[in-house]
C-alpha positions as CSV (number, residue, x, y, z in Angstrom):
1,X,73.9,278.6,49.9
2,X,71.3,276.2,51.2
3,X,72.9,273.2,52.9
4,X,72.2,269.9,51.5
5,X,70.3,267.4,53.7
6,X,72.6,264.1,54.7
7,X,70.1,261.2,54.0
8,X,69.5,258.6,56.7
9,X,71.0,255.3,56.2
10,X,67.8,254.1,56.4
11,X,66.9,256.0,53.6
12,X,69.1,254.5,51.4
13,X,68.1,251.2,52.7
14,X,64.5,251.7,51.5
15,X,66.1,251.9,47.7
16,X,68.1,248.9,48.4
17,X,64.5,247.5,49.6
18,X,62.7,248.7,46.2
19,X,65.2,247.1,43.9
20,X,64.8,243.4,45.5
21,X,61.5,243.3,45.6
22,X,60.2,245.4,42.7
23,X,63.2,243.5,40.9
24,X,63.0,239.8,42.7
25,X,65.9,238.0,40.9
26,X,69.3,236.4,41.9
27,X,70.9,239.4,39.7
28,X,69.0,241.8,41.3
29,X,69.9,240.2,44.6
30,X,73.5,239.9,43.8
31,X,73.5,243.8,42.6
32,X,72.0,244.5,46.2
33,X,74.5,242.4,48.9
34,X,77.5,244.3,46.7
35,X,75.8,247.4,47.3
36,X,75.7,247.3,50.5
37,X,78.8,247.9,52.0
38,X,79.0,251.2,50.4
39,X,75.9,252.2,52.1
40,X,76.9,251.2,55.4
41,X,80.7,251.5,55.4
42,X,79.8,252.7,59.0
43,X,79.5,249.4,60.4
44,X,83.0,248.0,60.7
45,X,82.1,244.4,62.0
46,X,83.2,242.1,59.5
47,X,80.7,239.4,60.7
48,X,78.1,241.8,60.9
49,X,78.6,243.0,57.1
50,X,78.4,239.5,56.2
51,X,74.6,238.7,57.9
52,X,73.2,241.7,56.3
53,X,74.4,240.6,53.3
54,X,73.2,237.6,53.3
55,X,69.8,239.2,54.5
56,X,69.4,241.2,51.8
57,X,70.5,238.3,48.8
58,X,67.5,236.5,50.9
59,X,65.3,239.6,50.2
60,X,64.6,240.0,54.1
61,X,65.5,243.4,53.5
62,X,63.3,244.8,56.7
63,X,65.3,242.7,59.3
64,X,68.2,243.6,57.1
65,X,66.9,247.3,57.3
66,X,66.5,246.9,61.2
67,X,69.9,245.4,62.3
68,X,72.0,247.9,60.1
69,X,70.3,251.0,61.3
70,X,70.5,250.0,65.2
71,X,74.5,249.7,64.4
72,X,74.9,252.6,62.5
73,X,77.0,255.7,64.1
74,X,76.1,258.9,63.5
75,X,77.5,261.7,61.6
76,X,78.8,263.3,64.9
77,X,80.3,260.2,66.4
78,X,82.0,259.3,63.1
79,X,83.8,263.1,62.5
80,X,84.1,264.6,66.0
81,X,85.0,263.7,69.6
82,X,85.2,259.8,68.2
83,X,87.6,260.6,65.9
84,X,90.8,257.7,66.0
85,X,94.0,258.9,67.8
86,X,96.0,256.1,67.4
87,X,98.1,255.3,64.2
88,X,96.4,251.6,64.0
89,X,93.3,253.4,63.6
90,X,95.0,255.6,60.8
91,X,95.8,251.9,58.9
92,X,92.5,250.3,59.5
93,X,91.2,253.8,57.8
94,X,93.6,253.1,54.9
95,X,92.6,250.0,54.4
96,X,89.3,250.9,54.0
97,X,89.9,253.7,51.8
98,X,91.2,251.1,49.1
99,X,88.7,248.7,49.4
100,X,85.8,251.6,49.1
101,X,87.7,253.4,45.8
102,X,89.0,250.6,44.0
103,X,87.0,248.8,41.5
104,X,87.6,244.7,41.1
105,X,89.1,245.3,37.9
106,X,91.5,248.5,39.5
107,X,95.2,247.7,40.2
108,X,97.0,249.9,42.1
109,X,98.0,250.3,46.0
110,X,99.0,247.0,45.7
111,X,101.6,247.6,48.8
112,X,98.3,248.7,51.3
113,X,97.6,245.0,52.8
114,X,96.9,243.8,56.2
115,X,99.6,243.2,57.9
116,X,100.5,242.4,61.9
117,X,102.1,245.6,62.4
118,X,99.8,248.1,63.1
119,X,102.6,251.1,61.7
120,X,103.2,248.8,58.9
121,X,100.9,251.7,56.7
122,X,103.7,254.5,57.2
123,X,105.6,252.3,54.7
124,X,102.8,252.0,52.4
125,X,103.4,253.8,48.8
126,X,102.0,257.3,48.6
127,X,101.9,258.3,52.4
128,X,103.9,260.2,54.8
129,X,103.6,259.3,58.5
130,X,105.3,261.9,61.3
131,X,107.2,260.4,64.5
132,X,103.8,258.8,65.8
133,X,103.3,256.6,63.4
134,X,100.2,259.1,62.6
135,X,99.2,259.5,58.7
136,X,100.0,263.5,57.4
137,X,100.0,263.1,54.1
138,X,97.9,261.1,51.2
139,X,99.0,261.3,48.1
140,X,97.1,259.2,45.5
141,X,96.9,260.5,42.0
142,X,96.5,259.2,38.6
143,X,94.8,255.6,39.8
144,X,91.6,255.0,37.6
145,X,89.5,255.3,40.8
146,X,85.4,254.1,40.5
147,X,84.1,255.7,42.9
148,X,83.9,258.6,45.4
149,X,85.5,259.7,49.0
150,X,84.1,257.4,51.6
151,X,83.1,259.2,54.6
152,X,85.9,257.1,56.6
153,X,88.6,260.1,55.2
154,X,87.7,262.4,57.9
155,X,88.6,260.4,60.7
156,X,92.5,261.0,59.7
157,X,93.2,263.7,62.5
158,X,96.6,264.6,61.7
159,X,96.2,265.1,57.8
160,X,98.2,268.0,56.2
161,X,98.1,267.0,52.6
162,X,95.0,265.5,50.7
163,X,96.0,264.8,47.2
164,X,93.7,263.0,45.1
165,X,94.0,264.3,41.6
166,X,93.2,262.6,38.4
167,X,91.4,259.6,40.2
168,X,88.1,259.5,38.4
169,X,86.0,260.1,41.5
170,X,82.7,261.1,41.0
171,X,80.1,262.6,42.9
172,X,79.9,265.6,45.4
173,X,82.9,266.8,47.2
174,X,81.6,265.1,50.3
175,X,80.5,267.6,53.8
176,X,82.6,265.3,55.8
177,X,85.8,266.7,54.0
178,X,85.0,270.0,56.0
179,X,86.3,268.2,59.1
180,X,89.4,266.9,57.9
181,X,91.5,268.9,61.1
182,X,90.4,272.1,60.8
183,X,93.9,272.9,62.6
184,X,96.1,270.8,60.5
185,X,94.9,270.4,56.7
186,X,97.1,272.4,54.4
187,X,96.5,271.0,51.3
188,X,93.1,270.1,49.8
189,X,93.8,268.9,45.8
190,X,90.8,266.9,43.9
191,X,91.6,268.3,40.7
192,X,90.8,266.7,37.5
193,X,87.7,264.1,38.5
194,X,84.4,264.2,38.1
195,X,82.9,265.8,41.1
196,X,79.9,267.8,40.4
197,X,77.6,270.0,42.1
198,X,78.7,273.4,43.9
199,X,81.2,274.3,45.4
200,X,81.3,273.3,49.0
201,X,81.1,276.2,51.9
202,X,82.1,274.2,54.1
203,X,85.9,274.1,53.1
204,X,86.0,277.6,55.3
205,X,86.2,275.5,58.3
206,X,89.7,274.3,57.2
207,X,91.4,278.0,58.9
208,X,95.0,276.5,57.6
209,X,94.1,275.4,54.2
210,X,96.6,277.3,51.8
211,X,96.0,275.3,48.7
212,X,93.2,274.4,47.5
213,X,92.5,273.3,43.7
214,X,89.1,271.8,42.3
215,X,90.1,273.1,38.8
216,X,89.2,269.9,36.1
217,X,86.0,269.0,37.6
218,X,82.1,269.9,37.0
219,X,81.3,272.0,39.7
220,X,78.7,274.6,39.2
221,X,76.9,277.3,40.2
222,X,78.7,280.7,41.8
223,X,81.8,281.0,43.5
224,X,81.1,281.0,47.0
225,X,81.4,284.5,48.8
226,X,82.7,282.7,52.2
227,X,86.0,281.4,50.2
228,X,87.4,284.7,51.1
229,X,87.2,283.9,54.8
230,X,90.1,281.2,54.2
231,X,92.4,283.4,54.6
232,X,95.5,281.3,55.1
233,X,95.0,280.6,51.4
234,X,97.7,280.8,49.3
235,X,96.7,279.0,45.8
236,X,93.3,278.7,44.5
237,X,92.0,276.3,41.4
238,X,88.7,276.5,39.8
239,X,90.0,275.9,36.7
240,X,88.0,274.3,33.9
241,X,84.6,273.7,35.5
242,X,80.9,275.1,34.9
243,X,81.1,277.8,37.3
244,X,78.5,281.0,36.8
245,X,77.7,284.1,38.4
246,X,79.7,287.0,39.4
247,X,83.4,286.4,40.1
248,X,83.0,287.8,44.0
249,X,84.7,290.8,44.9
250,X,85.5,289.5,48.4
251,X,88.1,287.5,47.0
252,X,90.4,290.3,47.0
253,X,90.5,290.0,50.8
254,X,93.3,286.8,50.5
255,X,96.1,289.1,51.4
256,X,98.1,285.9,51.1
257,X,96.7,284.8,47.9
258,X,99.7,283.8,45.1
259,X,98.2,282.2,42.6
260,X,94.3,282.5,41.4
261,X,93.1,280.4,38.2
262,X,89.1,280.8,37.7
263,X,89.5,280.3,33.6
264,X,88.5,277.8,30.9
265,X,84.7,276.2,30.7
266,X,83.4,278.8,33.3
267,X,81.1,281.2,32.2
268,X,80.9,284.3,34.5
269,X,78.6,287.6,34.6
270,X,80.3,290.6,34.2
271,X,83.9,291.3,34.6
272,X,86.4,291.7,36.7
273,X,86.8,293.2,40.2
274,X,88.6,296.0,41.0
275,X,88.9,294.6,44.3
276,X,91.3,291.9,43.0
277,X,93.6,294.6,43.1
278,X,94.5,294.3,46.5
279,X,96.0,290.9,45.9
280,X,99.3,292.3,46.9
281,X,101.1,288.5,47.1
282,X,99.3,287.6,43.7
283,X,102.1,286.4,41.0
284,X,99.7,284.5,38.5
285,X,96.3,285.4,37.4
286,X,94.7,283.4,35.1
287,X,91.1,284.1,33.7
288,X,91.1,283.0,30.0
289,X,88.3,281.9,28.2
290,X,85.3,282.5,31.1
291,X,83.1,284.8,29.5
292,X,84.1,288.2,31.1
293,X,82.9,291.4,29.9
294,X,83.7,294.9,30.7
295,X,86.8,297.1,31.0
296,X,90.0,295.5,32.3
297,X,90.4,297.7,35.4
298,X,93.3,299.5,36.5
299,X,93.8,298.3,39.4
300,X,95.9,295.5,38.1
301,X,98.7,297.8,38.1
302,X,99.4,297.6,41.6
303,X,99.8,294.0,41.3
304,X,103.5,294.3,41.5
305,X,104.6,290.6,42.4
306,X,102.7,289.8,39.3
307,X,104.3,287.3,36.6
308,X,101.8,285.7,34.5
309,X,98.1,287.4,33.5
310,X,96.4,285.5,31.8
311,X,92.8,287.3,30.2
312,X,92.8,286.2,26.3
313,X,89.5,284.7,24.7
314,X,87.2,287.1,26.9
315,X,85.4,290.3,25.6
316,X,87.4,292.9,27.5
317,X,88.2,296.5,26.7
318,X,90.6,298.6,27.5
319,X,94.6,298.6,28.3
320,X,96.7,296.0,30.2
321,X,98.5,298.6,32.5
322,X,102.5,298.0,32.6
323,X,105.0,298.1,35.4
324,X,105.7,294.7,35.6
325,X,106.7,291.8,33.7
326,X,103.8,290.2,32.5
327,X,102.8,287.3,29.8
328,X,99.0,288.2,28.7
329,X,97.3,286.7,25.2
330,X,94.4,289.0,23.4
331,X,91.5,289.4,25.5
């Protein structure tokens, strides 16, 4: 899969340029300066923020232009050997998590404030800090979200658990997730937004990932082959989004793999794999309703930790082989 090209700040500058002055009024202006912080969330001087701002509601949007690129840090000083490894840079992150998600008219997180103490954030709702002071998990679900994941999120080091489910976030699953401590992140869980696009390949970076769910979304195109290199994997949701193409056979590799769910809204070619066969942890298997064709093949029978199949509202053939306790609809 081709990778997608990270546009310049600049770039997005120059659009922020068009709309003052092929639009040249106060609203337009006003649309602009709020903008701009979400283009250059990089630049974390308050003071600075404020004068390109102000640039930019005075339509002097090439000095504006100017001053923000010079600032901005790159891709690999933001996600790599600058990465924070303090726990006050874990609650400045916070912070700016919140203000870059949450709409004026959202409520919720109203406990994440600035505060003197710099480990005040380990007592913030909906985290979990270890003996460090140092942020491992995130768990924010269910808060009517307006945006997407700021780029900001992969600067937390010594993540294990990512939850943000239900959120309304929109957009593509961001690259930047991929560094999110390759060593440390065990659970990776955007399900049920609005993220689009495909599937991000770069989610094989995180070698300790064991669940991952993007089930509830409107993700597209094929599954990716290279998902069956994460092989720490233990759950997998794709669940209910516009997937297509083959379901890959190479999936059948996650030895450790217990529950699978690629049903519901996708619409694959062909059928299933024999290969999933070899899925000798699997204990639910759920492909309703995803357009599969074909015979069911035998080798589900040696799925013998299996509990739930799930292959009803397909066009299968064939028999569902016995030998363990299964719950399966018509297929």
């Amino acid at each position: 899969m081709p990778q997608r090209a990270q546009k310049p700040i600049s770039h997005k500058l120059d659009v922020l340029a068009h709309q003052v002055t092929v639009h040249p009024n106060p609203r337009a202006g006003q649309r602009v300066t709020h903008k701009l912080p979400l283009y250059i969330h990089h630049v974390t001087d308050e003071p600075l923020h404020a004068l390109l701002a102000w640039l930019l509601a005075q339509e002097n949007v090439e000095q504006a232009r100017e001053i923000a690129v010079k600032t901005f840090v790159s891709r690999d000083q933001l996600v790599g050997e600058a990465c924070p490894t303090t726990h006050s840079s874990d609650y400045e992150v916070l912070l700016k998590l919140k203000s870059s998600m949450m709409g004026p008219q959202v409520s919720g997180l109203e406990d994440w404030k600035h505060y003197l103490s710099p480990t005040t954030h380990c007592s913030f709702s909906r985290v979990s800090c270890d003996h460090d002071s140092r942020l491992i998990s995130l768990n924010v679900s269910n808060i009517p979200l307006f945006s997407f994941i700021p780029l900001e999120i992969g600067l937390l080091n010594k993540l294990v658990n990512l939850t943000l489910a239900a959120d309304n976030l929109t957009g593509m699953l961001l690259m930047e997730m991929a560094n999110l401590t390759p060593l440390k992140l065990e659970i990776l869980d955007t399900c049920n937004n609005n993220f689009s696009g495909p599937l991000p390949t770069e989610l094989v970076n995180l070698k300790n990932l064991k669940h991952l769910c993007l089930g509830g979304n409107y993700f597209s195109g094929p599954i990716p082959d290279s998902y069956s290199e994460i092989q720490s994997l233990e759950f997998l949701d794709l669940n209910g989004n516009s997937l297509t193409g083959k379901i890959p056979a190479r999936l059948g590799r996650l030895k450790n793999l217990k529950g699978l769910f690629v049903g519901y809204y996708n619409a694959f070619e062909g059928g299933i794999p024999e290969e999933l066969g070899s899925l000798s942890s699997l204990q639910r298997l759920d492909m309703a309703n995803c357009s599969l064709i074909g015979e069911i093949p035998r080798s589900l029978s040696l799925l013998k930790n299996l509990e739930a199949l799930l292959l009803q509202i397909n066009r299968l053939t064939g028999r569902i082989w016995a030998g363990h306790n299964c719950e399966f609809g018509d297929v």
